[in-house]
N, C-alpha and C positions, 0 to 999 in steps of 0.2 A: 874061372869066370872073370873077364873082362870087367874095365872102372866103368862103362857107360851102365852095362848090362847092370851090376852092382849097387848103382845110385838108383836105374829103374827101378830095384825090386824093393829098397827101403821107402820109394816112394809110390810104391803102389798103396789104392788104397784102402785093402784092411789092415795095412801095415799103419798108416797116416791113422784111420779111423782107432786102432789100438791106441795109439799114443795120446790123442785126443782126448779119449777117456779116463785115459791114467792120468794125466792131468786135471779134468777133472774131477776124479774123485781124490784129491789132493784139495783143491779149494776146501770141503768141509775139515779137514786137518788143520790147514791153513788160517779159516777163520775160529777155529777153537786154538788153538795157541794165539792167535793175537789177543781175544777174548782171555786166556790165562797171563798174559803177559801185562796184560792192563789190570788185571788185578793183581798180581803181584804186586805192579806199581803203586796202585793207589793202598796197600797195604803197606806196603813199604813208607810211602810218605804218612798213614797214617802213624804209623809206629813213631817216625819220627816227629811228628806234629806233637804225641803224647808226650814223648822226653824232652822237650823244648818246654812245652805245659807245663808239665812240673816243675822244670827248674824255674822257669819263673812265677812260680809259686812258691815255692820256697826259698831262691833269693830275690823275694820282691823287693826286697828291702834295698840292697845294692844295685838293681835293674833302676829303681826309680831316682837312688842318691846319683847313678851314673848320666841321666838327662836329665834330672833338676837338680842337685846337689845337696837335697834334703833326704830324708829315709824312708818320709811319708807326705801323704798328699789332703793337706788339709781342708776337706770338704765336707760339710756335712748338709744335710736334707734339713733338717728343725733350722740352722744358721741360715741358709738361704731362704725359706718361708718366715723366718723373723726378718729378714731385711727388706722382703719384698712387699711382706703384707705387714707388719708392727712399726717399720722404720721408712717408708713409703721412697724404697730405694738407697736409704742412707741418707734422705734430708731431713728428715726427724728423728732426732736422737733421746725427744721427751726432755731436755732439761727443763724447759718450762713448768712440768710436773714440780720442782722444788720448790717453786711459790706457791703451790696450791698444796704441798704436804706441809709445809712450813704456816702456813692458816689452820689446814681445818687436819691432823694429826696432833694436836698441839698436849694429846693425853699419852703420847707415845715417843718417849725418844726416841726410840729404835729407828723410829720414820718421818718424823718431824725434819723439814729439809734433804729428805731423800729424793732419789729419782723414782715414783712409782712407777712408772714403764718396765726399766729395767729390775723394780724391785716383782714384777709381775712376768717378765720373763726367767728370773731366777725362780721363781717359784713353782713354774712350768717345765722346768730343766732343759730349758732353749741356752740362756744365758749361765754362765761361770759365777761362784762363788768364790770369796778369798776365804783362803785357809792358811793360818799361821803357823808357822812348824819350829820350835825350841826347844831349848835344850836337849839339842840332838847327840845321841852318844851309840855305840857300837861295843861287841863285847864277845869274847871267845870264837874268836876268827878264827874257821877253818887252815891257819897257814904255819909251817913251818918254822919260819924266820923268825929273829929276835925282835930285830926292829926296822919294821916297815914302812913305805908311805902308804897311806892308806887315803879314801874319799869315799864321799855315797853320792849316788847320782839315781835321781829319782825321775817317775815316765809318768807323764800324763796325759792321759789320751795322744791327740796325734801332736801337741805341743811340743814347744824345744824341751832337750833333757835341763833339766835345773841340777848343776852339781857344788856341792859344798868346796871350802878349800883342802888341799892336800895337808893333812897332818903326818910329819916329815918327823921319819926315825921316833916310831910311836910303839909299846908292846901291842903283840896283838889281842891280849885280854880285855883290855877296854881303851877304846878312843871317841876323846869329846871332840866334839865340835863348837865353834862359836856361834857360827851363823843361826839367823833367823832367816826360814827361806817363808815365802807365798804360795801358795800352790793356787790354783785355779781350776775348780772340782763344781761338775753339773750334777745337783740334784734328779739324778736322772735313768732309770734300772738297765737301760740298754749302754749306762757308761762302760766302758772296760775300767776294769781295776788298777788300783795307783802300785805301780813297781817301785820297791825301796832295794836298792842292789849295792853291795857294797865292794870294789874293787880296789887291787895292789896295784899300786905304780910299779912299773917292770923298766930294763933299760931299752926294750921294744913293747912299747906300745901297755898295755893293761891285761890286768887276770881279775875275772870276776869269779869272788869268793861265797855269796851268800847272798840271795834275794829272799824278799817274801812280797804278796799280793794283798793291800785292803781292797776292801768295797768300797768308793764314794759316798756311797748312801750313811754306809755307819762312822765314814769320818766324820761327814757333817751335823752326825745324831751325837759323834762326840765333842764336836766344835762346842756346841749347845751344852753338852751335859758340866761341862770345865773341874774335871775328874783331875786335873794336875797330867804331871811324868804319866804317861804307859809304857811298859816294857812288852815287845814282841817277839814272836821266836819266827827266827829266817833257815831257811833249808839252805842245803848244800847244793851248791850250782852242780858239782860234779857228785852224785852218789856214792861215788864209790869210796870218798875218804868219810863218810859216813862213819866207817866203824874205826878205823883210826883216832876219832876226838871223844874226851869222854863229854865235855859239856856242846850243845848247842847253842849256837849262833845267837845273837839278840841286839832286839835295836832301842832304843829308847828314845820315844817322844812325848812333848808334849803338844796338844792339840787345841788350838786357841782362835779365837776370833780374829779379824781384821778387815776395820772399820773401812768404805770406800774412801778415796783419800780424794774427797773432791767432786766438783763438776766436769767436766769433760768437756764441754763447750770451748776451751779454750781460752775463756775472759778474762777467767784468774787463774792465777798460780799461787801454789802453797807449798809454803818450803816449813819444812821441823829445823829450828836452830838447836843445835845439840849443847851449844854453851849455857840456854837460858830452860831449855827445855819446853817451848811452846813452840806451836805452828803459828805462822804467820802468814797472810795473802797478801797478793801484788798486784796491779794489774801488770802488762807487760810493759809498757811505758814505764810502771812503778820498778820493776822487776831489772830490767836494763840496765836502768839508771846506777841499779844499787850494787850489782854484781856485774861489773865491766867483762867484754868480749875479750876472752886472751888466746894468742897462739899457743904449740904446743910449746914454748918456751919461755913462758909464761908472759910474756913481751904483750902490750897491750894492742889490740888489733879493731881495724873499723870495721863500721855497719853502720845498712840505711839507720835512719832517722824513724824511731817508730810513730811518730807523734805526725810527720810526714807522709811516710809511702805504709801504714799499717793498714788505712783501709783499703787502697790500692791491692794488698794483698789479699783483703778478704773475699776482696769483688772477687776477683782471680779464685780464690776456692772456692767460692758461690758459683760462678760459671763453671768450673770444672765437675762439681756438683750437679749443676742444672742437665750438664752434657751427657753425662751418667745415668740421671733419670730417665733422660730422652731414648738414652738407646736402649734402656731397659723396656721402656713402654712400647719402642719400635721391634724389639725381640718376643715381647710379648703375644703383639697383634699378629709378627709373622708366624709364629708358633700356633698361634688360635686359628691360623687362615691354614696353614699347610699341614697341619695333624688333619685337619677335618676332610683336607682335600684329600690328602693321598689316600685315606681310609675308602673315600669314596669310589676314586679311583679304582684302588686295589677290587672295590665291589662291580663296580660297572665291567673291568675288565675280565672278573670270573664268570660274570654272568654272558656275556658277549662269544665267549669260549662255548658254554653250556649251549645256549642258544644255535650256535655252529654245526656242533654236534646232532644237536636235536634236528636240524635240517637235512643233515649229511646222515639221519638216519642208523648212527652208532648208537651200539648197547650199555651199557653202565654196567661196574666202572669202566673206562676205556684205556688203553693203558697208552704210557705216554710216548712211546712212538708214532702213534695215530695222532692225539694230541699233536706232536711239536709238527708232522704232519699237515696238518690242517691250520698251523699259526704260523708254518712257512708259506702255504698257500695263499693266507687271506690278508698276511703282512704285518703279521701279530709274535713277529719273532725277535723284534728289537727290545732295546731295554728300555725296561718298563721308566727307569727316570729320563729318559729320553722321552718315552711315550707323556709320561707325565707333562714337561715341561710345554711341549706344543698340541697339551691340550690345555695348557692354563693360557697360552700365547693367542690359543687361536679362540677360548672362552673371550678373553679380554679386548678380541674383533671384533666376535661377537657383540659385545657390548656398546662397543665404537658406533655398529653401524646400528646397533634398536637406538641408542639415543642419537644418531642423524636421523634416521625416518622418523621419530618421536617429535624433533624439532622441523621436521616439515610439517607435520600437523598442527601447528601450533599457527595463531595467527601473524599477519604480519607486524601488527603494533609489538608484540612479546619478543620479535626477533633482536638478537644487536648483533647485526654482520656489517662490516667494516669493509666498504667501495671496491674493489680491487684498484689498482694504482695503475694500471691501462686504460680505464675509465674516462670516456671524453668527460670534461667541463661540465659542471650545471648553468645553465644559460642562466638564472636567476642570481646565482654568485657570483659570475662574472658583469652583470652591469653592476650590482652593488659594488664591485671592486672599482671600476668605471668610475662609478657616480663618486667617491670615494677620495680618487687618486684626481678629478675634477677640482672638487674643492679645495683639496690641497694647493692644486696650483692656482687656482683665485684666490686664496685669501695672502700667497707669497707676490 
């Protein structure tokens, strides 16, 4: 058979119509693998969306020290509602409150001269308590070694870690400490628990040997009770040398009071002289005066004049202040204005949808290929902050133009519309100007 004859007969056509349909019935093959293909994928991404989740859950802590440099993100809900509604932004701090406990508390030292604001936010477990911590000691360390450097370093809520000093080439049976540390513990049942963790100096970096967890609640019950020393017992960071030590771990403190050291307003300063053993107030003109500015070389170094540029500085933290407020109460208003709208919004646009449907005669539920269907048709397929935005743009026209037609109604005496500046002359101003610039030159 000849090439013409050859090409006619593959393109005759039931030969053509054959092929046509085998192609055909290919398309539903076709759209079921891409359909499997797309889920694959979107399984795949979520799987991986999961293992990314988790690590960052469990190293949030590095994830957050890596963009901020801290380990945690200190915010809380109760601290922000005390500042916004107790402290009216941060310009009321209550000291004022001292003159009015300093009168009429006068049967209570405890409060006599206090801040009752913030002694009312402590009582609410908005606001930190001090807590004095003494004669700190440590005892049957988990370790090996003869003589170690050892330290504790205690966690409180999302605060910096507060660590004691290194006691260098110490048994690990028992080590004191000197320091008297403060801790800053809220009355408050949703606090986390205060971390006491005791760690070895290593010549890379630290080995944590033995923590244990209080409750805030019952330190502060033992702030009050002043039972002297308590001793604690701390677990094993690692379990497993558990059965290696015959004694467990232990901490010993004692838990004490610590009085607010002062006003906070700034006015005075009080300094503890360890020579005489009283406190003593200054103002800061007083304060200056008396403990000269030095470099770190001990070399005597300038500054303004506080008697000079002092209130000049305060203006400045008053206006910085004042500015603070301002964009608080302007964060406020926008938040009162666009929580309400978008909610709205979000309604008006489910109902518009419903509404659609109901015309176009669809059955409920409808599913959402029909849907997106009918919001490509009617031009309901954009996003919705998009949608949002020039419907707040095109309300606020709205408004433009009811209050022009509002002030055409109105009479002419109420009007104050200002001439346009194309405006021929009023003949009445114009001879006064005349009559005016006459006299002038008769009485020259």
């Amino acid at each position: 058979m000849d090439s013409p004859t050859r090409v006619a007969s593959w393109t005759s056509p039931p030969r053509v119509a054959a092929v046509l349909v085998f192609f055909a019935s290919l398309r539903p093959v076709e759209a079921s693998l891409e359909e499997s293909f797309q889920f694959l994928d979107q399984l795949f991404m979520l799987f991986l969306l999961s293992i990314i989740l988790v690590l960052l859950v469990k190293y949030h802590r590095r994830v957050i020290f890596l963009f901020t440099g801290e380990e945690s993100v200190r915010f809380e809900v109760l601290d922000s509602c005390w500042i916004v509604c107790c402290r009216c932004g941060g310009l009321c701090d209550g000291e004022w409150t001292r003159a009015v406990s300093h009168v009429l508390c006068c049967w209570s030292t405890g409060l006599k001269g206090t801040n009752l604001k913030r002694g009312l936010g402590q009582l609410l477990g908005v606001l930190p308590i001090a807590v004095r911590i003494t004669n700190l000691a440590v005892g049957d360390l988990p370790t090996y070694t003869e003589a170690g450097d050892f330290y504790v370093s205690i966690e409180v809520s999302n605060n910096p870690h507060q660590i004691t000093s290194v006691a260098e080439e110490t048994h690990p049976k028992i080590v004191h400490f000197p320091e008297a540390l403060t801790l800053r513990v809220k009355f408050n049942p949703l606090e986390s628990n205060i971390r006491f963790v005791v760690k070895e100096l290593r010549t890379l970096g630290s080995t944590e040997l033995c923590d244990c967890y209080i409750n805030p609640m019952a330190l502060l019950k033992w702030r009050h009770s002043k039972n002297g020393p308590m001793r604690f017992k701390m677990e094993f960071v690692d379990s497993a040398q558990a059965q290696h030590f015959t004694f467990p771990p232990w901490i010993l403190l004692e838990i004490g009071m610590d009085t607010e050291f002062g006003p906070s307003g700034g006015s005075r300063i009080r300094i503890m002289e360890t020579t005489t053993g009283k406190a003593r107030e200054f103002t800061p003109r007083e304060f200056k005066s008396r403990y000269t500015l030095l470099n770190t070389y001990g070399m005597h170094s300038s500054e303004p004049d506080e008697r000079r540029f002092g209130e000049l500085d305060r203006l400045k933290r008053a206006k910085s202040g004042v500015s603070s407020f301002a964009w608080l109460i302007l964060v406020l208003v926008t938040l009162s204005f666009m929580l309400p709208r978008m909610y709205c919004f979000e309604c008006y646009r489910g109902f518009v949808k419903i509404h659609i449907l109901e015309d176009a005669g669809e059955q409920f539920p409808v599913e959402d290929s029909v849907l997106l269907h009918y919001e490509v048709r009617c031009g309901l397929d954009s996003d919705p902050k998009v949608q949002l935005a020039v419907d707040v743009v095109n309300s606020v026209v709205d408004a433009e133009r009811y209050g022009e037609r509002h002030l055409e109604r109105l009479p002419q005496r109420f009007r104050r519309t200002a001439p346009p500046s194309d405006a021929p002359p009023d003949p009445a101003s114009l001879s006064a100007a005349a009559t005016a610039s006459s006299g002038i030159g008769s009485s020259d």
